[in-house]
N, CA, C and O of each residue as an XYZ file, in Angstrom:
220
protein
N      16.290    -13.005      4.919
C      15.234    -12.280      4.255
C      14.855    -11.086      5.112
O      14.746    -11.026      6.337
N      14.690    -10.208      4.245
C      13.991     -9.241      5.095
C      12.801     -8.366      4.822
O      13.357     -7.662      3.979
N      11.918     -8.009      4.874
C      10.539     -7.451      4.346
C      10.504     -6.293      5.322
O      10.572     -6.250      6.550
N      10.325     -4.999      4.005
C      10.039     -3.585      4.490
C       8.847     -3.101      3.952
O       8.333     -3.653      2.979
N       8.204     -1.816      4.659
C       7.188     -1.372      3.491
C       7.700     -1.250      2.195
O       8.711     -1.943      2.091
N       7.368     -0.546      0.972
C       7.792     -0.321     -0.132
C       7.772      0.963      0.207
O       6.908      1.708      0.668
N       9.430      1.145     -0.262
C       9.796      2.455     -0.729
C       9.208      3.314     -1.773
O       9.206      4.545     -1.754
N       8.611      2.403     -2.865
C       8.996      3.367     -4.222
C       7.266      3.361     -4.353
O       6.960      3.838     -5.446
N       6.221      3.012     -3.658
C       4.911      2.982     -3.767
C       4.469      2.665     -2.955
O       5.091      1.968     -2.153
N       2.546      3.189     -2.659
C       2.074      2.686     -1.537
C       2.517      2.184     -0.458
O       2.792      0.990     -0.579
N       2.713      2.659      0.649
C       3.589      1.562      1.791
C       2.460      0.587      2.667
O       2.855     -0.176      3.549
N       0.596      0.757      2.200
C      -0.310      0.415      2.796
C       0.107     -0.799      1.799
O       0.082     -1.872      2.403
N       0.526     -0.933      0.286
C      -0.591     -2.159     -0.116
C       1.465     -3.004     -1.194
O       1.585     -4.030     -1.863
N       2.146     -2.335     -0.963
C       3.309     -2.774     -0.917
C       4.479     -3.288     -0.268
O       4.705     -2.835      0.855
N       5.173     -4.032     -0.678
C       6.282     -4.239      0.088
C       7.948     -4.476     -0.945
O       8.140     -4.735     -2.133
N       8.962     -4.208      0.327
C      10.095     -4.648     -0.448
C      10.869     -5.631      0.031
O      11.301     -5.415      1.163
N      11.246     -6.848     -0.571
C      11.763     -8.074      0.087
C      13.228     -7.920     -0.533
O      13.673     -7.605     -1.637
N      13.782     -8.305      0.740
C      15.485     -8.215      0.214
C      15.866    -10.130      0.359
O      15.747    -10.931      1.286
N      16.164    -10.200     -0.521
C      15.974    -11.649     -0.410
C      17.698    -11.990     -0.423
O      18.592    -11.632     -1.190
N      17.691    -12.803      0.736
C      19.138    -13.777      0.640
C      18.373    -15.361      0.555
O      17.215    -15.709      0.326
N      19.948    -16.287      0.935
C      19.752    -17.200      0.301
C      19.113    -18.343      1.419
O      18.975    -19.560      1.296
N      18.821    -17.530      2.430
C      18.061    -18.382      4.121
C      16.683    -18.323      3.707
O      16.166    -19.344      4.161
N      15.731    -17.583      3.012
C      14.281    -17.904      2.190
C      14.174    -18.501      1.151
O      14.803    -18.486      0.094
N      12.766    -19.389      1.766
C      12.575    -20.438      0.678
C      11.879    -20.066     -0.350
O      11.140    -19.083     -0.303
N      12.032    -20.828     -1.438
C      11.212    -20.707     -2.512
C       9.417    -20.283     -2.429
O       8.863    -19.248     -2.799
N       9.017    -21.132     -1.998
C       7.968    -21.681     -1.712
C       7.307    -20.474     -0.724
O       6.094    -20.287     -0.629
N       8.063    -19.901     -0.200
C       7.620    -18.543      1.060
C       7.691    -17.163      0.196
O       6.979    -16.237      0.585
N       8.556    -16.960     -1.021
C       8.292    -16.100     -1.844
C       6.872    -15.667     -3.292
O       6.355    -14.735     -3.907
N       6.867    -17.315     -3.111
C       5.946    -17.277     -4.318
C       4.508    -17.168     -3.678
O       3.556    -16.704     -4.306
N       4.423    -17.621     -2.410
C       3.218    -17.544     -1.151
C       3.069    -15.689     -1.323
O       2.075    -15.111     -1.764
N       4.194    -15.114     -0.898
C       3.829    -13.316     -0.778
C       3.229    -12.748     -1.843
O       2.246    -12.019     -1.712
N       3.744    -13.021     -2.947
C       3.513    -12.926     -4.413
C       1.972    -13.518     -4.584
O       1.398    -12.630     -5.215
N       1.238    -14.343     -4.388
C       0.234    -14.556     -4.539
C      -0.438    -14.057     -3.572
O      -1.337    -13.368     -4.054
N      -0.461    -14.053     -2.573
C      -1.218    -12.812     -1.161
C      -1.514    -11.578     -1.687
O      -2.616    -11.045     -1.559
N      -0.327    -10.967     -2.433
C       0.021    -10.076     -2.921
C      -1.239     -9.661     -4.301
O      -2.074     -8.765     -4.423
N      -0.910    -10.580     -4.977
C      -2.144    -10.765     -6.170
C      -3.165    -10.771     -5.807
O      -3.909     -9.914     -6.285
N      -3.775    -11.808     -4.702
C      -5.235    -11.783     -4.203
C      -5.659    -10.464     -3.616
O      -6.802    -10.085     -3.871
N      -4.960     -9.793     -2.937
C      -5.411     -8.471     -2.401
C      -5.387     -7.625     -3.222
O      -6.299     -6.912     -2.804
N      -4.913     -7.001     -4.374
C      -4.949     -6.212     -5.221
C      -5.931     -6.604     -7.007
O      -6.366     -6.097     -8.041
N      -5.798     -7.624     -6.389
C      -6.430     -8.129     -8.441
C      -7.961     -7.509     -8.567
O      -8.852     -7.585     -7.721
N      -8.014     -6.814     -9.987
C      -9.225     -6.738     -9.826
C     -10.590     -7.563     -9.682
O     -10.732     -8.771     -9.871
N     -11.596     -6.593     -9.288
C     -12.940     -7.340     -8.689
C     -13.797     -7.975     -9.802
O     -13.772     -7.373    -10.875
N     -14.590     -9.146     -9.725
C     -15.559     -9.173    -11.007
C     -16.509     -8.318    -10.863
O     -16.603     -7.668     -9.821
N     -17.457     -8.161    -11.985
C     -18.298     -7.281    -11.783
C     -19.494     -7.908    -10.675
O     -20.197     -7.262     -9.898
N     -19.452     -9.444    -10.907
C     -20.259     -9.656     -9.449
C     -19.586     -9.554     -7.995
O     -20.293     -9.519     -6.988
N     -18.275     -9.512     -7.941
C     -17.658     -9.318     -6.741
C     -17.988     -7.525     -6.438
O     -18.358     -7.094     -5.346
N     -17.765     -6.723     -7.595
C     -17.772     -5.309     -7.550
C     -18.937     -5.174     -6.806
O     -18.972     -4.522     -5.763
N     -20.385     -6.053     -7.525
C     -21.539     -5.361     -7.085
C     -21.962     -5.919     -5.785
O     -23.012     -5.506     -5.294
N     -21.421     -6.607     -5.313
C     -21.267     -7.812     -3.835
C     -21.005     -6.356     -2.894
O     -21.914     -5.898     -2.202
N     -19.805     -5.786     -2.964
C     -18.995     -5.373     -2.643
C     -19.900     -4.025     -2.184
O     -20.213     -3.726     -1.031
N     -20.168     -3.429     -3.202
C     -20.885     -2.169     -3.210
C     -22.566     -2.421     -2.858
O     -23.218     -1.394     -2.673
N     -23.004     -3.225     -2.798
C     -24.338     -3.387     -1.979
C     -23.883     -3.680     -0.191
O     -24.766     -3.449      0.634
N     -23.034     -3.989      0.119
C     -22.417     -4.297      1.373
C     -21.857     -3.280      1.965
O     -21.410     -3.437      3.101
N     -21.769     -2.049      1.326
C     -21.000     -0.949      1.909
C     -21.349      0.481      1.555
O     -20.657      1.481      1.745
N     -22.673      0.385      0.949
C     -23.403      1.741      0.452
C     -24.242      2.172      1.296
O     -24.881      3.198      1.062
């Protein structure tokens, strides 16, 4: 396996995995959800959490 920034977008909030057959299942679907949690959008109570904490 190998993990680079992403080429084709953002290199802060992307990545590109070249996957052979030495990574496990279970370690891909882990990035993929990391992946989701850091980008998904906010609720509007997380939004306003968020923005009273940093205004």
């Amino acid at each position: 396996m190998d993990v680079k920034p992403g080429y084709h977008m953002n290199k802060s909030h992307w990545n590109t995995i070249i996957l052979d057959r030495n990574m496990q299942e279970d370690d891909i679907f882990e990035m993929v959800h990391r992946s989701f949690e850091l980008t998904k959008p906010l609720t509007e109570t997380e939004a306003s959490q968020w923005n009273e904490a940093n205004l």
